[in-house]
N, CA, C and O atoms as a Tripos MOL2 file, in Angstrom:
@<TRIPOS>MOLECULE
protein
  300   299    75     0     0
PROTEIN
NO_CHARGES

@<TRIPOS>ATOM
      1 N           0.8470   -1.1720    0.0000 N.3       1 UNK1
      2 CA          0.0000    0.0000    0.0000 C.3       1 UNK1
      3 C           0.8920    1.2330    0.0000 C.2       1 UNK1
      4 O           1.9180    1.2090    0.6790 O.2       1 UNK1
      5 N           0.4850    2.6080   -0.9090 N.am      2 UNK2
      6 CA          1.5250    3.0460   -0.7340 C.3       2 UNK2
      7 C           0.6860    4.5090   -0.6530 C.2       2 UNK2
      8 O          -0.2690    4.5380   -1.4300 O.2       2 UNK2
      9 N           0.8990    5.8410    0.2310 N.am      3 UNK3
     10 CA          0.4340    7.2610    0.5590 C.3       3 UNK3
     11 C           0.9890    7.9150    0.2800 C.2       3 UNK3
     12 O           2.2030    7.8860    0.4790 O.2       3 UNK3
     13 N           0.2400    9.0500   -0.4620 N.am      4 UNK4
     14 CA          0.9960   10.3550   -0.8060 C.3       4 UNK4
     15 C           0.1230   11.1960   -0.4060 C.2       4 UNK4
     16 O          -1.0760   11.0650   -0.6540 O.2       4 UNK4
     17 N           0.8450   12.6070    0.5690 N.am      5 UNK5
     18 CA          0.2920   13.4160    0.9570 C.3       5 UNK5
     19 C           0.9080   14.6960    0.3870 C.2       5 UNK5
     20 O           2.0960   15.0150    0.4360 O.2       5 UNK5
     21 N          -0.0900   15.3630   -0.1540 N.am      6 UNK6
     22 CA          0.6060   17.0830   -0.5980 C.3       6 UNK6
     23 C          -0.0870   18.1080   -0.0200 C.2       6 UNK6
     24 O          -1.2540   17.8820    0.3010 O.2       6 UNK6
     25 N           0.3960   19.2190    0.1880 N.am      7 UNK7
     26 CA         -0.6780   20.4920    0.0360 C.3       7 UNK7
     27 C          -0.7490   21.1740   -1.2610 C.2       7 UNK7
     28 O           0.1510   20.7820   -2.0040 O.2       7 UNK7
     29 N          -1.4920   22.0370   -1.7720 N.am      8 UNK8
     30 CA         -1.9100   22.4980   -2.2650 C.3       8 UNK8
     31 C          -2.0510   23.8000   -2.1590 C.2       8 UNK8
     32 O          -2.0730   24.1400   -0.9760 O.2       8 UNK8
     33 N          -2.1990   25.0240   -3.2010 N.am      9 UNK9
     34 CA         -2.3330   26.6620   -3.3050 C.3       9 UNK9
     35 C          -3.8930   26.7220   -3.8800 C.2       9 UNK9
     36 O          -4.3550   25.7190   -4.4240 O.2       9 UNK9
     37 N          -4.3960   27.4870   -3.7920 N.am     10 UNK10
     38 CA         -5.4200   28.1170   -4.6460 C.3      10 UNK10
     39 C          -6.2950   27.5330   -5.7070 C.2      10 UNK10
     40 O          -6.3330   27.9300   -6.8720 O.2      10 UNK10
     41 N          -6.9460   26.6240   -5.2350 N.am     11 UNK11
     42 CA         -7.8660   25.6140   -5.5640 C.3      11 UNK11
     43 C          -8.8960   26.1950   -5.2310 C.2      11 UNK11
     44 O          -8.7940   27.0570   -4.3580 O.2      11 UNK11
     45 N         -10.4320   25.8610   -5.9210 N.am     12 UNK12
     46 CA        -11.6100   26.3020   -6.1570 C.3      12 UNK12
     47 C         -12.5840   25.0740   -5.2960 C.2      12 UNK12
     48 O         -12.9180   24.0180   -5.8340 O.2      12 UNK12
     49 N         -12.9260   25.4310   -3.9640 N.am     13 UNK13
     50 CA        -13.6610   24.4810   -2.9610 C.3      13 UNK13
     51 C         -15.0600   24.3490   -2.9680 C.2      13 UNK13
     52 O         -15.7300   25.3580   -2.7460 O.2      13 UNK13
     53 N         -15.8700   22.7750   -3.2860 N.am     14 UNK14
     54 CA        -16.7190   22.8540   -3.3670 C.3      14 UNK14
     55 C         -18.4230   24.0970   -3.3400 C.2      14 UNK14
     56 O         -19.5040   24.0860   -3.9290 O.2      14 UNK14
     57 N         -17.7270   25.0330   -2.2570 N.am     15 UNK15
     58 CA        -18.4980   26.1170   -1.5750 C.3      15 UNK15
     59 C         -18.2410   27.1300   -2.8760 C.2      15 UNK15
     60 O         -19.2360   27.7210   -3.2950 O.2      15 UNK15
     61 N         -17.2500   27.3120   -3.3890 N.am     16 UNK16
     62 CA        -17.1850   28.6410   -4.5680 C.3      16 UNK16
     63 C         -15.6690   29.0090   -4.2870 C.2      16 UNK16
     64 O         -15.0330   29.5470   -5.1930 O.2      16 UNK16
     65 N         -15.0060   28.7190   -2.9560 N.am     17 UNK17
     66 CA        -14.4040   29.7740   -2.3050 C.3      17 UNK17
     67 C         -12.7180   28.9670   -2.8500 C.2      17 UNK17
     68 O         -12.4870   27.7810   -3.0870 O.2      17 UNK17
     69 N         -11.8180   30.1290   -2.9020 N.am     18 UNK18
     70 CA        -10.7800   29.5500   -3.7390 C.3      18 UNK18
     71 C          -9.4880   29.4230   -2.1300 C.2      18 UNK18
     72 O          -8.8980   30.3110   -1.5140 O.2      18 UNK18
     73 N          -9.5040   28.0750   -1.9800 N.am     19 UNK19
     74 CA         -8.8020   27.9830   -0.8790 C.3      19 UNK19
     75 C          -7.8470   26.5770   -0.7580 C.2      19 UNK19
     76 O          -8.1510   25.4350   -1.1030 O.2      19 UNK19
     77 N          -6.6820   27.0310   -0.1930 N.am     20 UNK20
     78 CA         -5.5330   26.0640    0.2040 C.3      20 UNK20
     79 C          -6.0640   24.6520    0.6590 C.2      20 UNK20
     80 O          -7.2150   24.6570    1.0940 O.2      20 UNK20
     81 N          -5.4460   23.5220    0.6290 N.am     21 UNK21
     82 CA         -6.0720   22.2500    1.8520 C.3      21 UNK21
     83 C          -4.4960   21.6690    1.3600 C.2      21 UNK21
     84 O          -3.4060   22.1500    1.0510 O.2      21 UNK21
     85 N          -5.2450   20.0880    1.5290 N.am     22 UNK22
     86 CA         -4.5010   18.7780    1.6400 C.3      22 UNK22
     87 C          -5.0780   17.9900    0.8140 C.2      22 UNK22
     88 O          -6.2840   17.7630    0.7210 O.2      22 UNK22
     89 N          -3.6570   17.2820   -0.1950 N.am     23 UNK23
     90 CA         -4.6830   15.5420   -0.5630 C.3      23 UNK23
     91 C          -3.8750   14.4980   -0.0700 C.2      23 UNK23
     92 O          -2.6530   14.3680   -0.1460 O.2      23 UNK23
     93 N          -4.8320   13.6790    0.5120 N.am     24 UNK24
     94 CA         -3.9730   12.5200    0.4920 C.3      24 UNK24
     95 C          -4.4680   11.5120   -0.4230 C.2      24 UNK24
     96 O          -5.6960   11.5920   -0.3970 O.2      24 UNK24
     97 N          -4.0530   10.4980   -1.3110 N.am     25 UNK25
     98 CA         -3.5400    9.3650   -2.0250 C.3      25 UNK25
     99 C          -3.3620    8.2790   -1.6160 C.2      25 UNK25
    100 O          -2.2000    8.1590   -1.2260 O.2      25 UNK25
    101 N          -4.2000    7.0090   -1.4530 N.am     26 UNK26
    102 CA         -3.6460    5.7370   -1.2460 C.3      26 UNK26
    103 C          -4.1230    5.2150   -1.9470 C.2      26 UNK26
    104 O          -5.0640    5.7090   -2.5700 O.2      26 UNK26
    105 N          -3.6150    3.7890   -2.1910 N.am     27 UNK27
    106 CA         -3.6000    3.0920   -3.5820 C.3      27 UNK27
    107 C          -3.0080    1.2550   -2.8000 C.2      27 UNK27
    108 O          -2.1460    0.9700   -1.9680 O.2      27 UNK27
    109 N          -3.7630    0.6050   -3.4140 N.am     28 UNK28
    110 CA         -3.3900   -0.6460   -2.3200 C.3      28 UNK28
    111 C          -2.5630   -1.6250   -3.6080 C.2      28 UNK28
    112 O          -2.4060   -2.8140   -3.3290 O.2      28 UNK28
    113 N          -2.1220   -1.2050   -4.7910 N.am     29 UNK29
    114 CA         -1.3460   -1.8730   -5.7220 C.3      29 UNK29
    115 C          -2.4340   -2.8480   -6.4430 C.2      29 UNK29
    116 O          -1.9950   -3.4450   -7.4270 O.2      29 UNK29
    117 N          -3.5140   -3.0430   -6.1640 N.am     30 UNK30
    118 CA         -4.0080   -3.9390   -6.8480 C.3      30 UNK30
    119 C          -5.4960   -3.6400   -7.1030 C.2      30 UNK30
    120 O          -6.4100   -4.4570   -7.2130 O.2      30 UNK30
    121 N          -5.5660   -1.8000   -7.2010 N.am     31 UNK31
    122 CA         -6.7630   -2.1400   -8.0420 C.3      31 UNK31
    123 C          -7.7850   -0.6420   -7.0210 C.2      31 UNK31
    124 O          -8.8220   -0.0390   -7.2960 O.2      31 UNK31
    125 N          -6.8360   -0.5570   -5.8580 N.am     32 UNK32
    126 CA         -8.1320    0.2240   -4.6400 C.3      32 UNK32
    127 C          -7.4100    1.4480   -5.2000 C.2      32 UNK32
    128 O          -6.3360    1.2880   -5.7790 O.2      32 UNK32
    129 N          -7.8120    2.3550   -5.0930 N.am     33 UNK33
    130 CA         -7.4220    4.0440   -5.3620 C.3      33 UNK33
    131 C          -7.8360    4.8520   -3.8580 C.2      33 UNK33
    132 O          -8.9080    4.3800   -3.4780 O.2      33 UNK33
    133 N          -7.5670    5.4140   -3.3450 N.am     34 UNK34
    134 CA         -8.2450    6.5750   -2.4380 C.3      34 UNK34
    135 C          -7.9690    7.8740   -2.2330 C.2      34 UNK34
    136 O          -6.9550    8.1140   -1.5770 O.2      34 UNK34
    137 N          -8.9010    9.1750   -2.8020 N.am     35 UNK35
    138 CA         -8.4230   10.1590   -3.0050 C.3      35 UNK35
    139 C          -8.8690   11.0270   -1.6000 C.2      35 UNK35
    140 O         -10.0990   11.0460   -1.6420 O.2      35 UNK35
    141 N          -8.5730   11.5020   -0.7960 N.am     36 UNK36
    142 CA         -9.0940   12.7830   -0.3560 C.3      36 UNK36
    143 C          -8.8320   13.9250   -0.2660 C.2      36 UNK36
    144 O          -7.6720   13.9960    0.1390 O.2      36 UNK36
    145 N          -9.3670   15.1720   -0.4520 N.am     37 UNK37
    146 CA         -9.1940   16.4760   -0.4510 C.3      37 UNK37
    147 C         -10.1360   16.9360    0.5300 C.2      37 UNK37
    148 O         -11.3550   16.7950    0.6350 O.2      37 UNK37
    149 N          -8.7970   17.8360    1.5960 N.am     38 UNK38
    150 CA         -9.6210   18.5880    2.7210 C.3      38 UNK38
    151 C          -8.8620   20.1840    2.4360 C.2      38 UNK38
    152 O          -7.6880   20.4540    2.6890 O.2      38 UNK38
    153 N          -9.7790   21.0120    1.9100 N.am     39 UNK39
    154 CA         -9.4930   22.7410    2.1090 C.3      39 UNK39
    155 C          -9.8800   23.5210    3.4600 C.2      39 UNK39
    156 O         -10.7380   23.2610    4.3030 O.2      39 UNK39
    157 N          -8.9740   24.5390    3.3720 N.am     40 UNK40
    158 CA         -8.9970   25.1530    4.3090 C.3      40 UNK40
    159 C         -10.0110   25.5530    5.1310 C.2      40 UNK40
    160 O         -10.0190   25.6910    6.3550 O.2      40 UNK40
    161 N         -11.1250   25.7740    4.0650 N.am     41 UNK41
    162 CA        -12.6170   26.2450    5.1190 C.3      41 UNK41
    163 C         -13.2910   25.1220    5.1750 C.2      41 UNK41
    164 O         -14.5040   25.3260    5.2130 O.2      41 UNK41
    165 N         -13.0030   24.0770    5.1940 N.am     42 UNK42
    166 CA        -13.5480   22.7880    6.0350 C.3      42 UNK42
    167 C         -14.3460   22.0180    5.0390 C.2      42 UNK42
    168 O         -15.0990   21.1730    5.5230 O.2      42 UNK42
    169 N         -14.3250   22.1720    3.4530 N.am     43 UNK43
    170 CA        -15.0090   21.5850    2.3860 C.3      43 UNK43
    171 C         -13.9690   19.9590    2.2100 C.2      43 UNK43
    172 O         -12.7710   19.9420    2.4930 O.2      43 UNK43
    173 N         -14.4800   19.1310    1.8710 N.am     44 UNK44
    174 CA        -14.1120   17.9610    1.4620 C.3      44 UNK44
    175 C         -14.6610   17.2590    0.4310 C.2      44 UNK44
    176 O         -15.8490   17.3080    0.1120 O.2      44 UNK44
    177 N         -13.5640   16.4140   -0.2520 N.am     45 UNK45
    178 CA        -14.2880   15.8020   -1.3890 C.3      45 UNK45
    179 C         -13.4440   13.7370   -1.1170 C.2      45 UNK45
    180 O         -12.4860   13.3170   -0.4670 O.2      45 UNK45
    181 N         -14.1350   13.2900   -1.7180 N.am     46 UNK46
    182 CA        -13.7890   11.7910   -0.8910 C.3      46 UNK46
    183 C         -14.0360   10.6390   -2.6710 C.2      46 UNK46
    184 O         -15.0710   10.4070   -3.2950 O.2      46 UNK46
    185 N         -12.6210   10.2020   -2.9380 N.am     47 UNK47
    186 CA        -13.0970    9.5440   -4.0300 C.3      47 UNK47
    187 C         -12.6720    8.5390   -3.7800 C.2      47 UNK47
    188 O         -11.5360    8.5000   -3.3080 O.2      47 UNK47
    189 N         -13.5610    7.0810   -4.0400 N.am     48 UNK48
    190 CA        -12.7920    5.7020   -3.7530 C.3      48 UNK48
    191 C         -13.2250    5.0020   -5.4630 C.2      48 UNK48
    192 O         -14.2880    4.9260   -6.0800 O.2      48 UNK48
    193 N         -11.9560    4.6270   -5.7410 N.am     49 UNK49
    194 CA        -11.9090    3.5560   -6.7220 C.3      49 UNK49
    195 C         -11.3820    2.2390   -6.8090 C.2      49 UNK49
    196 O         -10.1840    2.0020   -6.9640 O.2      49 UNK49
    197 N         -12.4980    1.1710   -6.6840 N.am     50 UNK50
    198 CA        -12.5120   -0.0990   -6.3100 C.3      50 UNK50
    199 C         -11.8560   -1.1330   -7.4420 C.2      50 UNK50
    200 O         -11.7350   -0.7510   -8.6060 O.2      50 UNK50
    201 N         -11.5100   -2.2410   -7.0990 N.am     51 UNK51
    202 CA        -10.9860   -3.3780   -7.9110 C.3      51 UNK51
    203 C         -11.9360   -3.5240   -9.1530 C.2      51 UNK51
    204 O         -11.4210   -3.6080  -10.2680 O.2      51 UNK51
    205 N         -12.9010   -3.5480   -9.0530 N.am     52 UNK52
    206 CA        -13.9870   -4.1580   -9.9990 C.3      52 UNK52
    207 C         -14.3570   -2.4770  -10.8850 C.2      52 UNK52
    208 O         -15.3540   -2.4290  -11.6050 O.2      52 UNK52
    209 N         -13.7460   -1.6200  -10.7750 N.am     53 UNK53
    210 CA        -13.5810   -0.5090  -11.4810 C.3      53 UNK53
    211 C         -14.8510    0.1510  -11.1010 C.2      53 UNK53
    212 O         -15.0420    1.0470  -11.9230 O.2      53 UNK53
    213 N         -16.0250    0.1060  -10.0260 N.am     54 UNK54
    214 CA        -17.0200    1.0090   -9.7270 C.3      54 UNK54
    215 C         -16.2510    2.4320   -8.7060 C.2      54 UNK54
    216 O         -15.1980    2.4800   -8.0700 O.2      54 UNK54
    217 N         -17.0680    3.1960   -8.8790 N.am     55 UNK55
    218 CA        -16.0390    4.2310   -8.2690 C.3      55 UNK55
    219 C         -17.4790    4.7910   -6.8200 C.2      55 UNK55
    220 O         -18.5420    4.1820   -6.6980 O.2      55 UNK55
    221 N         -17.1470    5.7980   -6.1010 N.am     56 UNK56
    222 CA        -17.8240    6.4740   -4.9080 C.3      56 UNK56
    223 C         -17.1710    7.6630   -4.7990 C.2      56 UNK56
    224 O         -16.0160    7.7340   -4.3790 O.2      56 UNK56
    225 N         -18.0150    8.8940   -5.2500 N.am     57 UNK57
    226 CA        -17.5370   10.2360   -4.6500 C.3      57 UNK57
    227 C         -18.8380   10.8210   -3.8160 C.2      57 UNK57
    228 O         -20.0620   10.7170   -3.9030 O.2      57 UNK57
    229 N         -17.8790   11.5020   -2.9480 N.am     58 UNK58
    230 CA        -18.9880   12.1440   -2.1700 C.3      58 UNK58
    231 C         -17.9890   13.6150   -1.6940 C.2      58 UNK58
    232 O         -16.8410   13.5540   -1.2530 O.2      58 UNK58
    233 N         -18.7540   14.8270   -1.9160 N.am     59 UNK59
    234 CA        -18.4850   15.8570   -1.7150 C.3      59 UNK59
    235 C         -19.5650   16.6360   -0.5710 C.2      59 UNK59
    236 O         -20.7920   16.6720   -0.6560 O.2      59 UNK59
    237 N         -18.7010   17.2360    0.5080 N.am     60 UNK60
    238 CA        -19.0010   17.8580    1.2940 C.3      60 UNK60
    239 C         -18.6710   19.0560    1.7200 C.2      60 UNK60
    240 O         -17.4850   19.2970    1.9450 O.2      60 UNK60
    241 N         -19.8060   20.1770    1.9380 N.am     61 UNK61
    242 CA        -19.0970   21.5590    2.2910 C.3      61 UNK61
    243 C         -18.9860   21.8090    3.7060 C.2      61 UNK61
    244 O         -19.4140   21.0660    4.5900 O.2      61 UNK61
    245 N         -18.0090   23.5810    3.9590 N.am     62 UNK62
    246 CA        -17.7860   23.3510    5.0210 C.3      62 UNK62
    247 C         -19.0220   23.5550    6.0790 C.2      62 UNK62
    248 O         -18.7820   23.8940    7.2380 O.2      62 UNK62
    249 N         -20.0300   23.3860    5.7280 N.am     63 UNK63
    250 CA        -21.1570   23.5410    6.8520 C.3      63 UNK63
    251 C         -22.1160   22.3170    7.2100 C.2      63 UNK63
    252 O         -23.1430   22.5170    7.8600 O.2      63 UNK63
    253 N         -21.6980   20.8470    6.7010 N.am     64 UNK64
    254 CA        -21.5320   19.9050    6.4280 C.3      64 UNK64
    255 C         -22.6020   18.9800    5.6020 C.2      64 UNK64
    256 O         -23.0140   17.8300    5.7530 O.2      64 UNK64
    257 N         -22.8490   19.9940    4.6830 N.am     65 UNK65
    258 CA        -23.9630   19.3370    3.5390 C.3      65 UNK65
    259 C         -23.5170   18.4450    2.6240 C.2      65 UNK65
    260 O         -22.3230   18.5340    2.3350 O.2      65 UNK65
    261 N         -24.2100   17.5470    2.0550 N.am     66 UNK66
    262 CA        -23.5030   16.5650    1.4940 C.3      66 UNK66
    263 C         -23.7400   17.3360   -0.3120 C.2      66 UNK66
    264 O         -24.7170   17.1290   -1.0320 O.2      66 UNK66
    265 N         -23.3060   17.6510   -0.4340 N.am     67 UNK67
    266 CA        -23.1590   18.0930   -2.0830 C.3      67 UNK67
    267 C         -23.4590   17.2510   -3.3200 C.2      67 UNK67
    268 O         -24.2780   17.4650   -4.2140 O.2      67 UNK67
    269 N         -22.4940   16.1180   -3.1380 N.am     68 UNK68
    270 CA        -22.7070   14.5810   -3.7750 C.3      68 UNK68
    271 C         -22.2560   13.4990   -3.0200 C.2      68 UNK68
    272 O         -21.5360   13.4950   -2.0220 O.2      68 UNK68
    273 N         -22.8890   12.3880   -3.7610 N.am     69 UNK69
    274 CA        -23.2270   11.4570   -3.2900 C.3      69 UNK69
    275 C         -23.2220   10.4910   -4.1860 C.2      69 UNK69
    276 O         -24.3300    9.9620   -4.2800 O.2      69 UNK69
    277 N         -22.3320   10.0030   -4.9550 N.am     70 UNK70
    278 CA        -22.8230    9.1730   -6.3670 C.3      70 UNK70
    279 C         -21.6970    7.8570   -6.3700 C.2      70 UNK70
    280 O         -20.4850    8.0720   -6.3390 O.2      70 UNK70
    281 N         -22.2480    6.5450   -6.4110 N.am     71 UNK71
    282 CA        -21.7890    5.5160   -6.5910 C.3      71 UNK71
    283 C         -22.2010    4.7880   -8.1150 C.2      71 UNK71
    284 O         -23.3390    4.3580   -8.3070 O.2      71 UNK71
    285 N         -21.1720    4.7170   -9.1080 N.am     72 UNK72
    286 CA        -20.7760    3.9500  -10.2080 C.3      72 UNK72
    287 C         -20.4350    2.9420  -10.1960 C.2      72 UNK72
    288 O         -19.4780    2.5580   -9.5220 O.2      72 UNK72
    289 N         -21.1390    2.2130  -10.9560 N.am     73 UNK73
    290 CA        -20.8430    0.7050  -10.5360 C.3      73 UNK73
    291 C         -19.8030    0.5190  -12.1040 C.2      73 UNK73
    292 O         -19.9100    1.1570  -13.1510 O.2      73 UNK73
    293 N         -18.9340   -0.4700  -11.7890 N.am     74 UNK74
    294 CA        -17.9020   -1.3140  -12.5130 C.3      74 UNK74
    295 C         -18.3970   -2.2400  -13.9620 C.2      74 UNK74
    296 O         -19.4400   -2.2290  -14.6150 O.2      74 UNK74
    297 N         -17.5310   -2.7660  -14.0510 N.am     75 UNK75
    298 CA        -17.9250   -3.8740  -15.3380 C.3      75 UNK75
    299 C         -17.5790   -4.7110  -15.0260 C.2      75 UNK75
    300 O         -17.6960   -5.7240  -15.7160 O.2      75 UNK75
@<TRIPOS>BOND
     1     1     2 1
     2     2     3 1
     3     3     4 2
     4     3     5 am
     5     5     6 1
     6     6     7 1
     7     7     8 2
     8     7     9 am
     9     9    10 1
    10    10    11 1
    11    11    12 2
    12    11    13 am
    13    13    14 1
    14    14    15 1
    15    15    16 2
    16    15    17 am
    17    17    18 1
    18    18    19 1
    19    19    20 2
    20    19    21 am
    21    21    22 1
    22    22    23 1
    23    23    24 2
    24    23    25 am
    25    25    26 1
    26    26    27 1
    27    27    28 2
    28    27    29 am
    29    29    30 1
    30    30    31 1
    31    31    32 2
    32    31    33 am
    33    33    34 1
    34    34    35 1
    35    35    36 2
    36    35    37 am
    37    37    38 1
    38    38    39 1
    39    39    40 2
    40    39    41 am
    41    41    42 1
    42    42    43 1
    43    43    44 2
    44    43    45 am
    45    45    46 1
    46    46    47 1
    47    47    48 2
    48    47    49 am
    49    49    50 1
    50    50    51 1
    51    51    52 2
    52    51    53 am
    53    53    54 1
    54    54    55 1
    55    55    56 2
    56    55    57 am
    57    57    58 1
    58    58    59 1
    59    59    60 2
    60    59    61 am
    61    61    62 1
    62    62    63 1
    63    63    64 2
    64    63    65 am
    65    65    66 1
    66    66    67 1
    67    67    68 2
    68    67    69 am
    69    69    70 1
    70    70    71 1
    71    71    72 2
    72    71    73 am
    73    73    74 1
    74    74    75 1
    75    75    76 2
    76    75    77 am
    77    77    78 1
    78    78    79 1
    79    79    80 2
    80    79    81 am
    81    81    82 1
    82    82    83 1
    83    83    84 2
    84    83    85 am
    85    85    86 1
    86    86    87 1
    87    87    88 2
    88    87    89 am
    89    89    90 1
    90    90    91 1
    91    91    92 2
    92    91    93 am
    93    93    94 1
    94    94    95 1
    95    95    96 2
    96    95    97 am
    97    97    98 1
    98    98    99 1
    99    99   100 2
   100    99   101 am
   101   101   102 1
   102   102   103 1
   103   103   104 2
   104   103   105 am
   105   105   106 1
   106   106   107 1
   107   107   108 2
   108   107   109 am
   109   109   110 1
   110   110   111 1
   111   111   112 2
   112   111   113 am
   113   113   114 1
   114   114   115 1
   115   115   116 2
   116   115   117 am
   117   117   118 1
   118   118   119 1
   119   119   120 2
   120   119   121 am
   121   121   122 1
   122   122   123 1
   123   123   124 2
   124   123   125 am
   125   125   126 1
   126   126   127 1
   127   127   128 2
   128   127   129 am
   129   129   130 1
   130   130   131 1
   131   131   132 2
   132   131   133 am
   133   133   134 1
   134   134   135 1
   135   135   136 2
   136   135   137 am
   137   137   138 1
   138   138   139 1
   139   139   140 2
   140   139   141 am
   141   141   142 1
   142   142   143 1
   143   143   144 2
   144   143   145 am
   145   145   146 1
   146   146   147 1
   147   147   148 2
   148   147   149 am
   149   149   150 1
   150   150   151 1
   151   151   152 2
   152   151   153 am
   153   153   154 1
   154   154   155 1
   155   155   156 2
   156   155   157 am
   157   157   158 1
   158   158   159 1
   159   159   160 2
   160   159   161 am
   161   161   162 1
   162   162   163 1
   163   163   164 2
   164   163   165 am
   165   165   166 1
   166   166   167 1
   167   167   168 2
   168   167   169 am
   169   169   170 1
   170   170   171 1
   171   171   172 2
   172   171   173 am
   173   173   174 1
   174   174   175 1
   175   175   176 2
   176   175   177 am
   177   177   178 1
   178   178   179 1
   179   179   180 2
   180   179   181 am
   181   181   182 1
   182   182   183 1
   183   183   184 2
   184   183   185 am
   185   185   186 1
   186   186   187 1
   187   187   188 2
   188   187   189 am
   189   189   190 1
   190   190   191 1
   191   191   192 2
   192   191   193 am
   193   193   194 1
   194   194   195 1
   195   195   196 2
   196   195   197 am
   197   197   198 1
   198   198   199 1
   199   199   200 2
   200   199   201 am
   201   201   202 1
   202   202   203 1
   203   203   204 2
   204   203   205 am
   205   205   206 1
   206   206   207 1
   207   207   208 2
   208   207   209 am
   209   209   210 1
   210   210   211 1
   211   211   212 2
   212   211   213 am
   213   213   214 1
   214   214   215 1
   215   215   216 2
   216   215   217 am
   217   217   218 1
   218   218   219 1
   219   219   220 2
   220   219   221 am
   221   221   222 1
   222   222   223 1
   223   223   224 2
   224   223   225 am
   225   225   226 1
   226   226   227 1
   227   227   228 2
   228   227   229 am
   229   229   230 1
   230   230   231 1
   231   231   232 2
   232   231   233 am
   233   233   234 1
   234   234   235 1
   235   235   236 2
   236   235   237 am
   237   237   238 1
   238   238   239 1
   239   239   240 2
   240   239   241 am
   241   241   242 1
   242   242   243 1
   243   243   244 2
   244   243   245 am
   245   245   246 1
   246   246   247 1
   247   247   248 2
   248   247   249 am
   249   249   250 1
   250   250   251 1
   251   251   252 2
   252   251   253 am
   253   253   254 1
   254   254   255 1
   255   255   256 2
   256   255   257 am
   257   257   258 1
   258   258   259 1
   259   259   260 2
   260   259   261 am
   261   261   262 1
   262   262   263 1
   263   263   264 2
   264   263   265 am
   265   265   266 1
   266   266   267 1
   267   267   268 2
   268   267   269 am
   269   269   270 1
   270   270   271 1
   271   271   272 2
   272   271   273 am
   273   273   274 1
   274   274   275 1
   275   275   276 2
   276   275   277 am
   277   277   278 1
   278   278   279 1
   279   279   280 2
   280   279   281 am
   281   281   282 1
   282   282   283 1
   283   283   284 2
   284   283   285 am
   285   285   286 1
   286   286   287 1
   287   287   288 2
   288   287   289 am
   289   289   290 1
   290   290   291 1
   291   291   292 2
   292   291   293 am
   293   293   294 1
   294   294   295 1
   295   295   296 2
   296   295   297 am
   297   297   298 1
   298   298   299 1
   299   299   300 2
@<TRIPOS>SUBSTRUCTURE
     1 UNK1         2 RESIDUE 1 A UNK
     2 UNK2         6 RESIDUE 1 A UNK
     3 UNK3        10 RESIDUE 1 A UNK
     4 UNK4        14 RESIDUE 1 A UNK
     5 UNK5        18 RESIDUE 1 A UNK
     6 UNK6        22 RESIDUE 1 A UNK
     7 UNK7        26 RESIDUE 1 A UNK
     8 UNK8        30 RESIDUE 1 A UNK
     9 UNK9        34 RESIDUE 1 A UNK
    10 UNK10       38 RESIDUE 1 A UNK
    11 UNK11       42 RESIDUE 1 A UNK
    12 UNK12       46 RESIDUE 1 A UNK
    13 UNK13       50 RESIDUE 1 A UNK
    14 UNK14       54 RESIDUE 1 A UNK
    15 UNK15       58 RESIDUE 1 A UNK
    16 UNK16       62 RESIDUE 1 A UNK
    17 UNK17       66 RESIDUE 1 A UNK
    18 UNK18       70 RESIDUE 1 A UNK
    19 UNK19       74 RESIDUE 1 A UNK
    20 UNK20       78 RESIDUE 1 A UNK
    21 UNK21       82 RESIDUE 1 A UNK
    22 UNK22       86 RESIDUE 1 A UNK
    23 UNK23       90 RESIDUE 1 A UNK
    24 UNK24       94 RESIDUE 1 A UNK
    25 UNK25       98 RESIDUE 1 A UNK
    26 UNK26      102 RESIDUE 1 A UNK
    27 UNK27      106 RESIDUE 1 A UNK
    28 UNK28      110 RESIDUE 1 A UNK
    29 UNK29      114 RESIDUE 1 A UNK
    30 UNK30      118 RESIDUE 1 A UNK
    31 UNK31      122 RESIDUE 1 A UNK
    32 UNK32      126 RESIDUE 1 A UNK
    33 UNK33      130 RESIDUE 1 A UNK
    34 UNK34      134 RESIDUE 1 A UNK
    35 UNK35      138 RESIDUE 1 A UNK
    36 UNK36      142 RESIDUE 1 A UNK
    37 UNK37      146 RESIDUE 1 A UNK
    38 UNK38      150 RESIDUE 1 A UNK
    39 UNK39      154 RESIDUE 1 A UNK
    40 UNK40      158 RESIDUE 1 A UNK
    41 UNK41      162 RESIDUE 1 A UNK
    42 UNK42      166 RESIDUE 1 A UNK
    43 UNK43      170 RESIDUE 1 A UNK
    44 UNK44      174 RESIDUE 1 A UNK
    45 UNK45      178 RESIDUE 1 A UNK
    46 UNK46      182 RESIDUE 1 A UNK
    47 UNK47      186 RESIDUE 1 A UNK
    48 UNK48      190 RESIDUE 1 A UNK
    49 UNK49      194 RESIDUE 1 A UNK
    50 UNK50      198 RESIDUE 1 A UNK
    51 UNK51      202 RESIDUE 1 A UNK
    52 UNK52      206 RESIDUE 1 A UNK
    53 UNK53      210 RESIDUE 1 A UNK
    54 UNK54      214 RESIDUE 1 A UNK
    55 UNK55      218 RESIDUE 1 A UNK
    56 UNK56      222 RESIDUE 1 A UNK
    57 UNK57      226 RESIDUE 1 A UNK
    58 UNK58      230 RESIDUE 1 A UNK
    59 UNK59      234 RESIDUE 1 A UNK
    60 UNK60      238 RESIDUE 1 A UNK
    61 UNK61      242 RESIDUE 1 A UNK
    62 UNK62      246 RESIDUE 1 A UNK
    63 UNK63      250 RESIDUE 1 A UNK
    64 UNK64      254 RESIDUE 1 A UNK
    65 UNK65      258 RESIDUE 1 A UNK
    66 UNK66      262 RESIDUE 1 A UNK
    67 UNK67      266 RESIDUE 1 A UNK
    68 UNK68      270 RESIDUE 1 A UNK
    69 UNK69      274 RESIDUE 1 A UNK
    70 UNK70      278 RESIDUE 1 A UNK
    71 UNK71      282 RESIDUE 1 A UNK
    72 UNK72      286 RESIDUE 1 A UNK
    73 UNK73      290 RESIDUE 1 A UNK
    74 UNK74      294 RESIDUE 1 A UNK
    75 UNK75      298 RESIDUE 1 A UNK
């Protein structure tokens, strides 16, 4: 399994608002992906991509509404 963590400048956050965060990256070598992005005013976005190639994002702002919510299924 392997993590990568960066920050980030001046990115455009779910809310409108153009603000700094974090992503982190994991990836399990065989197929799992995991993205997350957390900005500065507390917006998040959450992407998982599974073995069987269906994916899950879910985006959240910082006042903790769920924005999206969408699961894709694979082949």
């Amino acid at each position: 399994m392997t993590s990568t963590a960066s920050r980030f400048e001046a990115r455009t956050a779910p809310c409108g608002r153009v603000q700094d965060g974090e992503e982190l990256v994991t990836e399990d070598l065989q197929g799992l992906a995991t993205r997350d992005i957390r900005f500065a005013c507390g917006c998040q976005t959450h992407r998982e991509e599974f073995h069987d190639g269906s994916v899950h994002s879910l985006v959240i702002n910082h006042r903790g509404r769920v924005l999206e919510d969408v699961e894709l299924r694979g082949e």
